[in-house]
N, C-alpha and C positions, 0 to 999 in steps of 0.2 A: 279202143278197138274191141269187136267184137269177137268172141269166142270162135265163131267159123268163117271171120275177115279175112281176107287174106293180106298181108302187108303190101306195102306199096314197092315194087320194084324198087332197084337200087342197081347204078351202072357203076362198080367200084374198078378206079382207074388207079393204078399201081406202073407209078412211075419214078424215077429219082431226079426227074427234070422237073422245076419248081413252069416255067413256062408251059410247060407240055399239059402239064395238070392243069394248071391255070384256063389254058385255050380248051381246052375238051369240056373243063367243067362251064366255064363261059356258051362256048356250041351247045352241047348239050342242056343244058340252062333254056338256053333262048328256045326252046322245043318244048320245053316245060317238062322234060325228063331229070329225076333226082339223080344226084350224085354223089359220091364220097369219093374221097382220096386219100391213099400212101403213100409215102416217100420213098418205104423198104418192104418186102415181104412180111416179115415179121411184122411191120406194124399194120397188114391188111390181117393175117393171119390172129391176131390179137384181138380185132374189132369185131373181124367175120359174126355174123349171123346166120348159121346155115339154116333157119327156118324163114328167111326174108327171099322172095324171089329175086333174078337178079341177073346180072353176067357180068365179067373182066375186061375191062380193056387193060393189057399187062403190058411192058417193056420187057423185053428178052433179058436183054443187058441189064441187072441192077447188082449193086454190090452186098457181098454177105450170099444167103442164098438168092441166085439169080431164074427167070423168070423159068426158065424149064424144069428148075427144080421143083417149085410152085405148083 
């Protein structure tokens, strides 16, 4: 990557349903949009890249800190 590249979006899906993540990352796939996925907050929170553009798809409900927390 170049020095004034800008990264490639990333649609990070933060869910504790292994299905739920599975299906978005599938959909969104077939559109040829990237993606990543967590289990838990924490582990979006740990990966995060705040200089990658980007947006959440979140679940409200997750256990530990849950999504409004987030």
């Amino acid at each position: 990557m170049q020095p004034h590249d800008t990264p490639e979006p990333v649609i990070h899906i933060v869910d504790d349903n292994d299905a739920i993540r599975d299906s978005l990352t599938e959909l969104l796939g077939s559109v040829g949009l990237q993606t990543a996925t967590y289990s838990t907050s924490r582990d979006f929170l740990d990966s995060c890249r705040p200089d990658q553009p980007g947006c959440i798809i979140l679940d409200l409900r997750l256990p530990g800190m849950d999504g409004l927390e987030l």
